[in-house]
C-alpha positions in Angstrom: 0.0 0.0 0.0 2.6 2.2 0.8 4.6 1.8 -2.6 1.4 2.2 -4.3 1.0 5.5 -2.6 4.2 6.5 -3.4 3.7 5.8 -7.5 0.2 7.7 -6.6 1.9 11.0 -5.2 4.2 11.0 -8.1 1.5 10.7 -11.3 -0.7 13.3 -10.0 1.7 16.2 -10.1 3.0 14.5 -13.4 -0.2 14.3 -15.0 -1.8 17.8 -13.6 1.8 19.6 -15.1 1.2 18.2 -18.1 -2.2 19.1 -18.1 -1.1 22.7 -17.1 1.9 22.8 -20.4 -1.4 21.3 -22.2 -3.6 24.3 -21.3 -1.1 27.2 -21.7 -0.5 25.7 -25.4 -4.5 25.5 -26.1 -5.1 29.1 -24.1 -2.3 30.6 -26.8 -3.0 28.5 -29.9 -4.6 30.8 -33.1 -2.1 33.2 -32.2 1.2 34.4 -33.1 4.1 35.2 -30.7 4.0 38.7 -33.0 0.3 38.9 -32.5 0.1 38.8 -28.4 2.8 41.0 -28.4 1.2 43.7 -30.3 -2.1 43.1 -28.4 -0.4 43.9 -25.1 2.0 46.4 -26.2 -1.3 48.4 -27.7 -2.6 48.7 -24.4 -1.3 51.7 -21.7 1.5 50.1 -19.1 0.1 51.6 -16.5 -3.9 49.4 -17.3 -1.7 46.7 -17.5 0.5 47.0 -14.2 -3.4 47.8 -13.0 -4.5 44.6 -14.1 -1.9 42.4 -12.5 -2.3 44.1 -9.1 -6.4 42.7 -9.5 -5.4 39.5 -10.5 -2.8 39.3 -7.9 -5.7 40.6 -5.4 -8.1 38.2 -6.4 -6.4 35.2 -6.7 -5.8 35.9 -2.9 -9.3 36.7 -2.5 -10.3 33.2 -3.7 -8.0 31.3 -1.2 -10.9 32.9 0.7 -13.1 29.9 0.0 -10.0 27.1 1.6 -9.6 29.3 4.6 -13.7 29.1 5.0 -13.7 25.2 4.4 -11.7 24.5 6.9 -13.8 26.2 9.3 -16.5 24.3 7.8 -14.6 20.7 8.2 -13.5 22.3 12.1 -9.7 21.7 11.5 -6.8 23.7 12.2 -4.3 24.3 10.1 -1.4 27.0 9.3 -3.2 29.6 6.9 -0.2 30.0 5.1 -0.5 26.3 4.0 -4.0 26.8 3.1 -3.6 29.8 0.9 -0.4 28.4 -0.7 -2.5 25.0 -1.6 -6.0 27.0 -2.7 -3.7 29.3 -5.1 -2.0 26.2 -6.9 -5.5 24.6 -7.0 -7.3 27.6 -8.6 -4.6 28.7 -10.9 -4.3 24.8 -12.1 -8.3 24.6 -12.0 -9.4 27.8 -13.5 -7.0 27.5 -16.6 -6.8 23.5 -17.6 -10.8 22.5 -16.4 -11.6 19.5 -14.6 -11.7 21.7 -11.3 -13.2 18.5 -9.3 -10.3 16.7 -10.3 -7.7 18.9 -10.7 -8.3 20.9 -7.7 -9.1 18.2 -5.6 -5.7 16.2 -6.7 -3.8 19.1 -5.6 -5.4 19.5 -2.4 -4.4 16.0 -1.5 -0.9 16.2 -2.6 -0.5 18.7 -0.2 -2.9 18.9 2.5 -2.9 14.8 3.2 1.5 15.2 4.1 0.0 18.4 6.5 -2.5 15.6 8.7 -5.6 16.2 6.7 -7.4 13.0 6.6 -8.5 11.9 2.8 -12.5 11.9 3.9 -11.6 15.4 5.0 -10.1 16.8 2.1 -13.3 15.0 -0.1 -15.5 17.3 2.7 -13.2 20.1 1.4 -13.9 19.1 -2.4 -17.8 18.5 -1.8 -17.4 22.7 0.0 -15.6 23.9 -2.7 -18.1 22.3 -5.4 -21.1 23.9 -3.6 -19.6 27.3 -3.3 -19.2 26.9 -7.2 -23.0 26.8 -7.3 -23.8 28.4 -4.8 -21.9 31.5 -5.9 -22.5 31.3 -9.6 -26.3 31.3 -9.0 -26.3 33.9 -6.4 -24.3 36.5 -8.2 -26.1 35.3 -11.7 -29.0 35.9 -10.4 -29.4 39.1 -8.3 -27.5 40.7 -11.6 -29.7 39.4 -13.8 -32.5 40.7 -11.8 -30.7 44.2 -11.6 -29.8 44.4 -14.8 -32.0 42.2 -17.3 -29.5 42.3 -20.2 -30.9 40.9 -23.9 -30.4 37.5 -24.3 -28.2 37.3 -27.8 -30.2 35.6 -30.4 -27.5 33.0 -31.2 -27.9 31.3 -28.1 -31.6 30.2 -28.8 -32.9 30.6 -25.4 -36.4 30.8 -24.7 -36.6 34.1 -23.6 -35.7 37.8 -24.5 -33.6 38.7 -21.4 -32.4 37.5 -18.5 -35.0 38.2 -16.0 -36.5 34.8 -16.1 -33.2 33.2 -14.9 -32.3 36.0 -12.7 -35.8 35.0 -10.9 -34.7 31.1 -11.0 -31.2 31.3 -9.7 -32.1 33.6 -6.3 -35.1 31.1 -6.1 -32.8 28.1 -6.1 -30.6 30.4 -3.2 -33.2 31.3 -1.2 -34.2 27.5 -0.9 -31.1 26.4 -0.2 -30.4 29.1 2.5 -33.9 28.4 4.4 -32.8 24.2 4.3 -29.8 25.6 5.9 -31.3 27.2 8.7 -33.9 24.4 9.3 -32.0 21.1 8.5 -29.1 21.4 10.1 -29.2 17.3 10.6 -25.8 15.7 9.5 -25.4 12.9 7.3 -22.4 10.3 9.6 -19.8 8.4 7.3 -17.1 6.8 9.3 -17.3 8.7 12.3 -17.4 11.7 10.0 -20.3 14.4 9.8 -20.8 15.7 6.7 -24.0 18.4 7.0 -24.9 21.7 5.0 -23.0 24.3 6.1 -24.3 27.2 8.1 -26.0 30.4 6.8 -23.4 32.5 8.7 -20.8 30.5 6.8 -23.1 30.5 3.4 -23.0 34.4 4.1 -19.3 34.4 4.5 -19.2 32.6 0.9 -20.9 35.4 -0.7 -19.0 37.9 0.5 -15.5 35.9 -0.8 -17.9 35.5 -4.1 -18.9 39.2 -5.0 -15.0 39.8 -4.1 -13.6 37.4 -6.3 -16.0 38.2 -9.3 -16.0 41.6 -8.9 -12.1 41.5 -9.0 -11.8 39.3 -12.2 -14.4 42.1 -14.2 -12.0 44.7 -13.0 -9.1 42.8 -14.4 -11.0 43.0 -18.1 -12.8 45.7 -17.8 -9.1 48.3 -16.8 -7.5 46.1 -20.2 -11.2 47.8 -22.2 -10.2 51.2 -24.0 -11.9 53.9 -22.1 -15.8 54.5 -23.2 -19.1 55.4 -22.0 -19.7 51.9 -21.0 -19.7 52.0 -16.9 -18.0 49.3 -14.6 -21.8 48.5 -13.1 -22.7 47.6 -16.6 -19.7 45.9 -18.0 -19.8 43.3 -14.4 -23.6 42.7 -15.5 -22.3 41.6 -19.4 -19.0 39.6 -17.8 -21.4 38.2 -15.2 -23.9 36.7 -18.4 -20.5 35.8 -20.4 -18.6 33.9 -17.5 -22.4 32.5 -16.9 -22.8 30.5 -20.7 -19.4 29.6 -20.4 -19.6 28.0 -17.0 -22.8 26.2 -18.5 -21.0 25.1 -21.7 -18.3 23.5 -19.8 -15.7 24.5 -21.8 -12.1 24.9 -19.7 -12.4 28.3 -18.4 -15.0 29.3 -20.7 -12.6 29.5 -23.4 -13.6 30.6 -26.7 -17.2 31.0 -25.6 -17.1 33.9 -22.9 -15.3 36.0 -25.1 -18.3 35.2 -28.0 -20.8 36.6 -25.3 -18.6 39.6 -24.5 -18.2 40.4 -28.1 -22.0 40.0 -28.7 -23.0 42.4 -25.8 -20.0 45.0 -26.3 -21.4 48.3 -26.9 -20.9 50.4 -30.0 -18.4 52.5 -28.9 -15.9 49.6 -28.4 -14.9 48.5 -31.9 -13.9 44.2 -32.3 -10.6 45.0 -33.1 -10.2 46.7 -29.2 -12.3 44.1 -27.4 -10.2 41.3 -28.6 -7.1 42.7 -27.7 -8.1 43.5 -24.3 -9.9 39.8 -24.3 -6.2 38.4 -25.2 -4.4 40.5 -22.5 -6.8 39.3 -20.6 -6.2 35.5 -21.0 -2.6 36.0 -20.3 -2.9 37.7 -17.2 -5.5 36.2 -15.3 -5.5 33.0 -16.6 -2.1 32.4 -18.2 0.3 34.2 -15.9 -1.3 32.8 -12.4 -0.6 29.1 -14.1 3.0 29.8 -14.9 3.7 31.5 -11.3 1.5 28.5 -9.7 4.2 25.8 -11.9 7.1 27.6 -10.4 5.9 26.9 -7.0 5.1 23.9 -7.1 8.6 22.7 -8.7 10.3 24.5 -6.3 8.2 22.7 -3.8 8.9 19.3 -5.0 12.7 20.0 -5.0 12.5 21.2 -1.9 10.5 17.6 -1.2 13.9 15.9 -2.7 16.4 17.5 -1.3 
C-alpha cells in the first residue's frame, strides 16, 4: 500500500503539469508570438501593471473559499499552508478545467502530508463544489435581476432577457439558504459528519464571491479602451458571459465567454479593441497565475527531494 502511494503522489503532479503545459499551449493557440505581443503592447502600461495588481488581489481573495472550508470541516491548520495550496489549486483549475479533479488532486498532494485525513479533504472538495454553485447562482442571479440584459439571439434561449433566470437562480438560493437554517441534521460516514454548512458561513461565501468576481471584471474591464460603458454595466455583461461559459463546460469558458462579451459590447468599443483586451486578458489572469503557480510547485517538489 505504501509503494502504491508512493507511484500515486508522483503521477498526479506528473499528470496535472502536463495538463497545465497542455492548457497554456490550447489558451495561446490561433495566435502568433507577434500577435500577443502587439495586443499587449497596444494597451497603456500603467492598465496593464493595473491589471496584474487585481489578479494578484483576487487570486488571494479566492484562497478565501479554503480558509472558510476548513472552518467548515473544524480543522486547524497554518493559513499560510491553506492559501499556498487554494492558489496552486485555482490557478491549475481555472485555466486547464476539470476543477473537481484537478483541484481536488492538488489538495491531497499537499494537505494529506499536513495531517488532513483523505474523507476530509473529499469534505473540502464537496465545500468547494457547492460554493461553485452556490456563488455562480447567487451572483447570476441578483445581476440578472438588476440588470435584465438581452439574451443574444445566437444562443436560442427561450426568452428575451435574463429576468426569467435571474428569478430562478435567487429562487434556487433562497431554498437552499432556508434548508440551511432548518436542517441542520448531518449525514455520519465513518465517524465523520458531513451536514450543510451554516448560513453564517453561506453568508461568509458570498461575500469571498462578489470579491472574487467583482475583482476578475476589474481585471478585463481596466485592459477595455476607455468608453461610455460603466464598470456597473460591464460586471452585469461579464457576469452573463462567465455564466454560458460556465454552462458550456468548456475549460475556463474558453472561446465562448469572449463570444458573449463580443456579442453584448457596446458600439463605442470596436472588435478590433475588445479582442485585444480579451487576449491580454487570458494572459494575465489565466495564463500568468498558471506559470507563477508551476514555479511553486517545482520548487516545492525540489524542496521535497532534497
Amino acid at each position: 500500500m505504501k509503494h502504491i502511494r508512493q507511484i500515486f503522489s508522483f503521477l498526479i503532479p506528473l499528470l496535472l503539469l502536463s495538463l497545465c503545459v497542455w492548457s497554456i499551449t490550447r489558451e495561446l493557440q490561433g495566435y502568433s508570438l507577434q500577435e500577443l505581443w502587439h495586443s499587449l503592447i497596444q494597451i497603456p502600461k500603467r492598465r496593464k501593471l493595473e491589471a496584474i495588481a487585481l489578479t494578484a488581489l483576487g487570486y488571494l481573495t479566492i484562497t478565501g473559499y479554503d480558509l472558510l472550508a476548513f472552518r467548515y470541516i473544524r480543522h486547524s491548520l497554518t493559513p499560510t499552508k491553506i492559501i499556498f495550496t487554494s492558489f496552486l489549486s485555482y490557478a491549475v483549475g481555472n485555466t486547464v478545467g476539470f476543477t473537481l479533479f484537478s483541484g481536488t488532486a492538488i489538495r491531497y498532494r499537499f494537505y494529506s502530508p499536513w495531517g488532513v485525513s483523505p474523507l476530509k479533504i473529499a469534505k473540502i472538495a464537496a465545500f468547494i463544489q457547492l460554493v461553485f454553485w452556490l456563488e455562480l447562482l447567487a451572483i447570476s442571479g441578483v445581476v440578472f435581476l438588476i440588470e435584465p440584459l438581452t439574451v443574444p439571439t445566437p444562443l436560442k434561449l427561450p426568452f428575451q432577457s435574463v429576468y426569467p433566470l435571474g428569478i430562478l437562480f435567487v429562487s434556487i438560493v433562497g431554498l437552499y439558504l432556508l434548508v440551511s437554517f432548518w436542517y441542520r441534521e448531518p449525514l455520519r460516514i465513518r465517524g465523520e459528519e458531513l451536514a450543510l454548512p451554516s448560513v453564517k458561513l453561506s453568508l461568509g461565501i458570498l461575500v469571498v464571491a462578489v470579491l472574487d468576481w467583482g475583482l476578475a471584471a476589474a481585471v478585463l474591464y481596466r485592459l477595455l479602451p476607455s468608453s461610455s460603458l460603466s464598470y456597473p454595466d460591464f460586471f452585469g455583461i461579464y457576469v452573463l458571459a462567465l455564466t454560458v461559459g460556465t454552462i458550456s463546460t468548456v475549460p475556463g469558458g474558453l472561446g465562448v465567454f469572449e463570444t458573449v462579451i463580443l456579442w453584448l459590447r457596446p458600439s463605442s468599443l470596436s472588435v478590433p479593441e475588445v479582442i485585444r483586451a480579451l487576449v491580454a486578458y487570458r494572459g494575465i489572469y489565466y495564463v500568468l497565475p498558471l506559470i507563477v503557480a508551476i514555479c511553486l510547485w517545482f520548487g516545492r517538489e525540489l524542496k521535497r527531494k532534497v
